[in-house]
N, C-alpha and C positions, 0 to 999 in steps of 0.2 A: 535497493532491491526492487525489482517489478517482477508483475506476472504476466504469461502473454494468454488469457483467455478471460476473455467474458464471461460472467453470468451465465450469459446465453448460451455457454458453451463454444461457441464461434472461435476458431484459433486467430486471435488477433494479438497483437502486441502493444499497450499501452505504451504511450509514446510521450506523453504528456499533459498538464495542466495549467486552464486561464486563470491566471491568479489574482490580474486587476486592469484595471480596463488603462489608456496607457493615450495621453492625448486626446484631441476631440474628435479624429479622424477614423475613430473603430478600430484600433490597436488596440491588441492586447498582450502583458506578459505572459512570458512560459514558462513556468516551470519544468524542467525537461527529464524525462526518463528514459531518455535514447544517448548512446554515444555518439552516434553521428545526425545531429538537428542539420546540417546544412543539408544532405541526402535527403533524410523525411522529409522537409518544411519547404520544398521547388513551389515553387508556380503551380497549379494544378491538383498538385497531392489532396487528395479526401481522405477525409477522416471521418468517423461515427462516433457520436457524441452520447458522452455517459452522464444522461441529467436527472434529475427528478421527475416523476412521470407528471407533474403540474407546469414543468417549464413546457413552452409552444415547441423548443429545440428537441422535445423529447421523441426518441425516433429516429432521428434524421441526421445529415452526415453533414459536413462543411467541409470547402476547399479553401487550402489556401491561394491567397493575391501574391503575397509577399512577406517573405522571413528576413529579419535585420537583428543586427547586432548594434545594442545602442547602451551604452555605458556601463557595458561588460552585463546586459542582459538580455535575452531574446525576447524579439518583440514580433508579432504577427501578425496581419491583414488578412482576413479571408473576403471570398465575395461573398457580397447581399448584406453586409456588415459596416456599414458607411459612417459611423456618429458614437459618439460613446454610449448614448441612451441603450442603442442598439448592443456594442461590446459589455456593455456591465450583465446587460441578460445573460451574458456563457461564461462572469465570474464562475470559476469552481467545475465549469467544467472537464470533462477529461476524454482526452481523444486517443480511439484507439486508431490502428491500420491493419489492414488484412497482412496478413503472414504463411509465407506459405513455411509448414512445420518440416517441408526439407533440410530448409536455410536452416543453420544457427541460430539459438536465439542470439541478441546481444550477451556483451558481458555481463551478470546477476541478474536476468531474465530470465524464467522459466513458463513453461505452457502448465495451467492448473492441472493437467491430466498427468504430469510429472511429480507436482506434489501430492494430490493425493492417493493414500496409501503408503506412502514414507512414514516409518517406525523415528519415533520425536527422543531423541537421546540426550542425556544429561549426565553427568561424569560417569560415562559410562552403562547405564543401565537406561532403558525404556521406560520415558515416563506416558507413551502416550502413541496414537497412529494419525496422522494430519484425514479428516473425513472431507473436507472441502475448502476454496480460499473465497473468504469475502472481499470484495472491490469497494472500498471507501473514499470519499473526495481527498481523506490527510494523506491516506496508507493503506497497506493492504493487510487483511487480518489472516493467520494460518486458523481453521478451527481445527481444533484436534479434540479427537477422544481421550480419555486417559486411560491409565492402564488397569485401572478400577474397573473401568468398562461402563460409569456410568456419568454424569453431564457430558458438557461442553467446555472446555478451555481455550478464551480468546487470545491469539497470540501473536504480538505486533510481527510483520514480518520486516520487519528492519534489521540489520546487523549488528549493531549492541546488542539482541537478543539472538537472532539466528546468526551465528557467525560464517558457521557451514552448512552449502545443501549438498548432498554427495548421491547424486541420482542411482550411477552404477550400483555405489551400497546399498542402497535403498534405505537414506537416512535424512534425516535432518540434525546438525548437534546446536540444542540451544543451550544460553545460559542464561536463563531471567530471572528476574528479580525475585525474593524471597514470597510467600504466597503465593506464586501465580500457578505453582500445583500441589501445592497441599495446604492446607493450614495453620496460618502462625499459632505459635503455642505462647498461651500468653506465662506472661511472669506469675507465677504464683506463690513464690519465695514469701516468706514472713519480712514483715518489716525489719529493718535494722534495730538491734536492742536498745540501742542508746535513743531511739526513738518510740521506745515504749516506756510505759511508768514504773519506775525506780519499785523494786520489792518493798513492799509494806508503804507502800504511796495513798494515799487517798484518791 
C-alpha cells in the first residue's frame, strides 16, 4: 500500500525506495511502489527526494540515467551519481513524482487528502477517524484519533492490518493486533490451587 502525497501536501506519488547501493558505478536498488517501474524509471524522469534534513540531497530532486532489471531486481543510475561513495548517500531514500490527481492513482495508492477523515472500522463498529498519514523510510503510518476522542493511534498502513480502503464509504476496515486500541487486560485470575499451600500447611 502507498500514499500519493507528501508531507508538504504536494499531490505526488511515491514511487519508490534506494535500498543499497548496487556495484561501484552509482547504482542503486529499488524497492518499488509503482506497478509499472519501466514507465516511471525512462531516461530523464525526476524525482524529489524524501531525506533527512542533514542529508546534502535534502530538497532537491534526482533524474534518472538508466533503469535495469538485473537478477530479478531493479536497479537505477541517476545523473551526478557516478561511484558508490556517491549512491550509498540516497540509501533509504524515497522518491516521489508529480501526479496529476486527474489520472488514477495506481492500484493500493491513495492521495493523503483521501484518507484523511475516513471513519477507522473494526467488526463493524468505529473505532477511530484517520486525522493525517505519516511518510516513514519502512512504511507509511495512518494516525488516527480514536473514538474516545482523545490520543493518537499509530497505525501501520499495510494490509495485514488495513485490508480495505473504501473511499466512496468513507471508511477504512482494519484489523490489528490486540492492543493497538485499547488496552490489554491483564490476567488477574488466582493462581491455580494445586499451586498454592495445602490447608493447614506451614
Amino acid at each position: 500500500m502507498a500514499t500519493a502525497d507528501r508531507p508538504s501536501g504536494r499531490n505526488q506519488l511515491r514511487v519508490g525506495r534506494l535500498v543499497k547501493a548496487h556495484g561501484l558505478k552509482g547504482a542503486l536498488k529499488l524497492e518499488l511502489y509503482t506497478d509499472d517501474p519501466a514507465g516511471r524509471f525512462v531516461p530523464g524522469a525526476e524525482f524529489t527526494l524524501q531525506v533527512p534534513e542533514a542529508s546534502p540531497w535534502h530538497g532537491k530532486s534526482i533524474t534518472v540515467r538508466e533503469h535495469r532489471v538485473m537478477n530479478g531486481s531493479s536497479v537505477v543510475f541517476f545523473e551526478g551519481v557516478d561511484d558508490r561513495t556517491a549512491a550509498e548517500g540516497l540509501v533509504k531514500a524515497i522518491l516521489w513524482i508529480d501526479q496529476d490527481e486527474t489520472e488514477e492513482p495506481e492500484d493500493d495508492a491513495w492521495y493523503d487528502h483521501q484518507l484523511t477523515g475516513l471513519d477507522v472500522v473494526r467488526d463493524d463498529v468505529v473505532v477511530g477517524r484517520v486525522i493525517r498519514v505519516d511518510h516513514l523510510p519502512a512504511q507509511d503510518l495512518l494516525i488516527v484519533r480514536p473514538a474516545s476522542g482523545t490520543g493518537e493511534i499509530m497505525v501501520p498502513f499495510v494490509s495485514a492490518i488495513v485490508p480495505t480502503v473504501d473511499i466512496a464509504a468513507g471508511r477504512i476496515i482494519v484489523t490489528p493486533p490486540a492492543g493497538l486500541f485499547e488496552e490489554l487486560v491483564e490476567d488477574d485470575a488466582p493462581a491455580d490451587a494445586s499451586e498454592q499451600d495445602a490447608p493447614g500447611a506451614d
